[in-house]
C-alpha positions in Angstrom: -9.2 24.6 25.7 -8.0 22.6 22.5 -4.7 23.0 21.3 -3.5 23.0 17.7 -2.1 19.8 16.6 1.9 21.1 15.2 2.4 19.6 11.5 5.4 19.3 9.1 6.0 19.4 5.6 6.9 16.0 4.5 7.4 14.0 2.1 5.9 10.4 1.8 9.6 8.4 2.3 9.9 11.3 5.0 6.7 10.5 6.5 7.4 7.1 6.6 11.3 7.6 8.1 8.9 9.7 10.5 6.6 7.2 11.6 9.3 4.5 12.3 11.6 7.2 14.4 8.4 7.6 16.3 7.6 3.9 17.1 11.4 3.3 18.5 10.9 6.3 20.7 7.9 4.8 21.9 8.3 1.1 21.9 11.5 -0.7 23.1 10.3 -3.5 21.3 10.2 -2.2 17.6 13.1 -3.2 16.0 14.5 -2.7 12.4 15.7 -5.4 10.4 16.8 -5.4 6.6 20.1 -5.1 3.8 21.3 -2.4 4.1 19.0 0.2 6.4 22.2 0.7 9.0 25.0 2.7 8.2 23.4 3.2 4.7 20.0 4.1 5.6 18.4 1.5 3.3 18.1 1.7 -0.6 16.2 4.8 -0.4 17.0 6.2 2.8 13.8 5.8 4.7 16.0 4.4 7.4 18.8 7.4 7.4 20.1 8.5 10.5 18.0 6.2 12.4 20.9 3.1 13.6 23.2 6.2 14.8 20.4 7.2 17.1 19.0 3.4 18.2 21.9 1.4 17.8 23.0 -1.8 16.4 20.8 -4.2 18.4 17.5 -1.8 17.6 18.4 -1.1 14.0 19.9 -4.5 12.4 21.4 -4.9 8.9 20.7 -8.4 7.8 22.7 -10.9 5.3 21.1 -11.2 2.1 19.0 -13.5 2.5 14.7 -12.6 2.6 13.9 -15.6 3.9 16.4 -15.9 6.7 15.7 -12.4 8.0 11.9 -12.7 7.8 12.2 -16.2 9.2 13.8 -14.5 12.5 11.4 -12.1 12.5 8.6 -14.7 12.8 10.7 -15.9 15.8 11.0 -12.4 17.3 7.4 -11.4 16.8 6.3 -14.6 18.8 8.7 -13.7 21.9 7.7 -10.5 22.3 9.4 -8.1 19.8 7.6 -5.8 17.0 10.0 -6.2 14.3 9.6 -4.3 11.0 11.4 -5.8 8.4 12.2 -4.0 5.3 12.7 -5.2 2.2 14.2 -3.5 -1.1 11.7 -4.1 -3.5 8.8 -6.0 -3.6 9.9 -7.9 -6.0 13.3 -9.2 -3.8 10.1 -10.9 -1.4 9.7 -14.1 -3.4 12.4 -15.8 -1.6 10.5 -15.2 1.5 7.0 -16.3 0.1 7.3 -19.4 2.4 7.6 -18.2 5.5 5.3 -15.7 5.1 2.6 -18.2 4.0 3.4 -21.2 5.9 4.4 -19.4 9.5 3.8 -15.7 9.5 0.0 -15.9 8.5 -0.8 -19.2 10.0 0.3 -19.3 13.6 -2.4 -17.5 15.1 -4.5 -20.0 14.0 -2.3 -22.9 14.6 -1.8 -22.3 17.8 -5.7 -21.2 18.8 -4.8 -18.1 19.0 -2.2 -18.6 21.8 0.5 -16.7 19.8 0.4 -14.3 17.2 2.9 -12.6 14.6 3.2 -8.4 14.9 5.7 -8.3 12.5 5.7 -5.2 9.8 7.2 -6.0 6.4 7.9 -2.8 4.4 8.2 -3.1 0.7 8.8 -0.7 -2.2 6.6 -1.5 -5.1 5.9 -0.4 -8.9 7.1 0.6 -11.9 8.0 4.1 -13.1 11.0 5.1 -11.8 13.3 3.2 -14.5 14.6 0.6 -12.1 15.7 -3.0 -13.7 13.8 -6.0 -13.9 12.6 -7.3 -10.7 12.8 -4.1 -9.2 9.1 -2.7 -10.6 6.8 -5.5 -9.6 3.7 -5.2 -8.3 2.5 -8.4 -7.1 0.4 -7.7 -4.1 -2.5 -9.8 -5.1 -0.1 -12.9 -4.5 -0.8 -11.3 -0.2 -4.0 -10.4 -0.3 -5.0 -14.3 -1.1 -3.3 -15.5 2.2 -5.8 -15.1 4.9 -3.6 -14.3 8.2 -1.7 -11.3 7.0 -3.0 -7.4 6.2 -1.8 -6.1 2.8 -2.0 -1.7 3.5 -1.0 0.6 0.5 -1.0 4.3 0.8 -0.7 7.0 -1.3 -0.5 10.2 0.7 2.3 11.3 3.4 -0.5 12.0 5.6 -1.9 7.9 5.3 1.7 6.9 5.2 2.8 7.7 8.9 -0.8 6.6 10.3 -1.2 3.9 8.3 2.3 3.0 9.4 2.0 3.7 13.4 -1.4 1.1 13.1 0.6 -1.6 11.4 3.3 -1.6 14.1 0.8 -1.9 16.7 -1.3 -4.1 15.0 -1.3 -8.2 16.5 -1.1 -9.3 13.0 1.2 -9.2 10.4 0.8 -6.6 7.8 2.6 -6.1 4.2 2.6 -2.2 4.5 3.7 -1.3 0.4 4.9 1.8 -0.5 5.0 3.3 -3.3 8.2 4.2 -4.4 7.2 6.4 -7.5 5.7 8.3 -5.4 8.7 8.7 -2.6 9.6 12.4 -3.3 7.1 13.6 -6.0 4.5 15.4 -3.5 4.8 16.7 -0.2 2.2 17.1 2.6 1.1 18.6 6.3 1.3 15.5 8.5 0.9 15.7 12.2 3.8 15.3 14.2 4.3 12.6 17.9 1.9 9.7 17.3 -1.7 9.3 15.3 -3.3 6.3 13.7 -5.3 5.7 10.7 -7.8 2.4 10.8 -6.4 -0.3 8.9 -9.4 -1.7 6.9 -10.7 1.4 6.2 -11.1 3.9 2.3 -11.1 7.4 2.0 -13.0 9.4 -0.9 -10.6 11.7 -2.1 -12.6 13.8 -4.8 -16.5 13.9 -4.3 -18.8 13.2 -7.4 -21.6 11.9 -9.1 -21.2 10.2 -12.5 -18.8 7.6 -11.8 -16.6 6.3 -9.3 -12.8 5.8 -9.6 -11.3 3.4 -7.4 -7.3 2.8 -6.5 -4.7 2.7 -4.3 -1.0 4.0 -4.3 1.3 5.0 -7.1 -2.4 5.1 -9.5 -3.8 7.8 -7.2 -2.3 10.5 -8.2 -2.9 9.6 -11.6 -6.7 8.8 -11.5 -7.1 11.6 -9.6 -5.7 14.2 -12.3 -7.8 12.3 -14.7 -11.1 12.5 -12.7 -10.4 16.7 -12.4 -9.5 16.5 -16.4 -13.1 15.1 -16.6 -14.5 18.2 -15.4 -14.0 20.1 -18.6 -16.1 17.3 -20.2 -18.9 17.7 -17.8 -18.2 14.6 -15.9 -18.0 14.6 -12.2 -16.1 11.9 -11.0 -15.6 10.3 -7.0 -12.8 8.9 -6.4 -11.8 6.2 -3.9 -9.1 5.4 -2.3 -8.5 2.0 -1.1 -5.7 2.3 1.2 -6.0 -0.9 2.8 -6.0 -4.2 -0.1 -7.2 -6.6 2.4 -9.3 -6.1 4.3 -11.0 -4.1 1.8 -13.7 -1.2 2.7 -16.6 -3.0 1.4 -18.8 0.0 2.7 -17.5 2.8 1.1 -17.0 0.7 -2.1 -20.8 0.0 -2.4 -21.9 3.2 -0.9 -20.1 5.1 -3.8 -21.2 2.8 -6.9 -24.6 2.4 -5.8 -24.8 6.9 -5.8 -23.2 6.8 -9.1 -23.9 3.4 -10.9 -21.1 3.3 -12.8 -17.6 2.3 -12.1 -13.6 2.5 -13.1 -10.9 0.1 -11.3 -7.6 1.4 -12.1 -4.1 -0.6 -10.8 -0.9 -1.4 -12.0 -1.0 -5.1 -11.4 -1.7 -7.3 -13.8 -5.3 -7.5 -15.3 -5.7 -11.3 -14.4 -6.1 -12.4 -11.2 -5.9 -8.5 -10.2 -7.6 -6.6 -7.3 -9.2 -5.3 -9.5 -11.4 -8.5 -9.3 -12.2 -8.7 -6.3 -13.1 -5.1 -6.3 -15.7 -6.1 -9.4 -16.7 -9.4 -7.3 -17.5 -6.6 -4.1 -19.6 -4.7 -6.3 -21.6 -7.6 -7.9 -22.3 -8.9 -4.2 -23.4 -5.5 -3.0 -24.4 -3.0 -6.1 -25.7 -5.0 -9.1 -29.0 -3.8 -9.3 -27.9 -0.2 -8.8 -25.2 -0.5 -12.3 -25.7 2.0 -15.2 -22.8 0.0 -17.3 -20.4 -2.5 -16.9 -17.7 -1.8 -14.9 -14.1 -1.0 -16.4 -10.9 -1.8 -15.5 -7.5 0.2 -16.1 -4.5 -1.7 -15.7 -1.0 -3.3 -16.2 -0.9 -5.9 -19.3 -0.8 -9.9 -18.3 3.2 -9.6 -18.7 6.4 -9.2 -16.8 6.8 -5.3 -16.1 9.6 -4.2 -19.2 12.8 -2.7 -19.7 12.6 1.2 -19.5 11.4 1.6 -23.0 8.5 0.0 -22.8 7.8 1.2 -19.2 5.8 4.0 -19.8 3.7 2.0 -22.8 2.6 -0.7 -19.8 1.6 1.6 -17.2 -1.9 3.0 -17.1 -2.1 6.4 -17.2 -4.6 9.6 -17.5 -5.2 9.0 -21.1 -6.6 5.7 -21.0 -8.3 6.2 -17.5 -10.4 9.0 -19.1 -11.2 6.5 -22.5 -12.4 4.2 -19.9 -14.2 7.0 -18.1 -15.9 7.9 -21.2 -17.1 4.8 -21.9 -18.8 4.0 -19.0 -20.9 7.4 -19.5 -21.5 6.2 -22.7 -23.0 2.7 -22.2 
């Protein structure tokens, strides 16, 4: 006799607060590093509550300094530990960019697979929520081009906590992002206790036929409203949901655009150097000969994310996803 799996409405940050309360429950070697997650609960409180009820040595605020905190967690994850670092904003990473590159995704292979790194760094990402410079950027391209470490982006509460749980137990290091303009704004049933969700692996979140929609994160609930808008135009519209930036799903990717033949990328990030192109490159490889039009792509503009006013103006949203929409079913 099966019995009914108990859920709870949450939030994505309270999925996410969730999913680490779980993993220190479960693992005595998940610990929390970062600025200000202790006594304050970390910028946005998905640590709250959670160094009262581990401690000090389980749940560590840090100096301010990325590199020396994700430096020691290199050191921990080699000896044993899980840490999961967190880090304010994406943008606040770049100090850090060297020992993620030069140690964190290279010592499996340096040592021949004799040691590896299963460290978790959490970052806030995006624009949208009026924050200052630095604070909005959405850089994850620079990760997904260093081969050693898994970049994972969700966009549902649900995906947050599993998505979460498989990071912490996977051998590798993984950049789990979250978006932050998408914290509070929606709330969901997710499972409560312990469930995983594959890293490496899409999810079609609206079923269609014309044309294929593909993104990731804070853009999802965007490009989906867009895709149901398209509806009342006769255009039926499947949308995919990355979840996972490297690896990407390859297979659901080509299995999508080859049904519909034509296809809309839609990110944040800037257009060049995007991934967005390696999307585009995926489809070439796999679905060329199956293309009813050129591919289009909706995103940020080749420029620093702007000061408030101009926020709105950069980021893509439902109007020019359903011009680019309407162009491909047009070609």
């Amino acid at each position: 006799m099966s019995t009914a799996v108990r859920t709870k409405t949450m939030t994505l940050i309270q999925a996410i607060t969730d999913g680490l309360d779980t993993m220190l429950a479960e693992r005595k070697e998940v610990v929390l590093m970062g600025e200000d997650i202790g006594k304050n609960g970390g910028v946005f409180r998905a640590t709250d509550g959670l160094q009262e009820k581990y401690g000090e040595e389980r749940v560590m605020d840090t100096p301010l300094s990325e590199a020396g905190f994700v430096g020691a967690g290199i050191g921990m994850a080699v000896n044993g530990f899980l840490p999961i670092i967190e880090i304010q904003f994406l943008g606040f990473i770049y100090p850090a960019y060297e020992q993620i590159m030069t140690h964190a995704t290279r010592l499996r292979m340096r040592t021949m697979g004799h040691y590896t790194v299963p460290m978790v760094i959490r970052a806030p990402y995006g624009a949208g929520v009026r924050a200052p410079e630095i604070h909005c950027d959405s850089t994850e391209a620079i990760f997904t081009h260093m081969p050693g470490i898994k970049v994972v982006c969700p966009s549902s509460p649900y995906d947050a906590k599993g998505l979460l749980i498989a990071a912490i137990e996977d051998p590798d290091p993984v950049l789990f992002l979250e978006p932050m303009r998408t914290y509070r704004s929606a709330r969901e049933e997710v499972p409560e206790g312990k469930y995983t969700i594959e890293i490496g692996k899409g999810k079609k979140r609206l079923e269609g036929d014309d044309v294929t929609v593909i993104s990731w994160g804070a853009m999802m609930p965007i490009a989906l409203k867009a895709a149901e808008d398209m509806k009342a135009e006769g255009v039926q519209c499947e949308v995919i949901d990355l979840r996972t930036l490297f690896p990407i799903d390859r297979d659901i990717i080509a299995e999508s655009v080859q049904k519909t033949g034509r296809t809309v990328i839609v990110h944040e990030a800037h257009a060049t150097g995007g991934i967005g192109n390696d999307v585009l490159a995926i489809i070439n490889d796999t679905s060329f000969l199956y293309q009813k039009a050129p591919a289009e792509r909706v995103t940020g503009f080749d420029a620093p994310v702007p000061y408030f006013g101009f926020e709105d103006h950069y980021l893509p949203n439902e109007k020019r996803i359903k011009h680019a929409i309407r162009k491909v079913m047009m070609f």
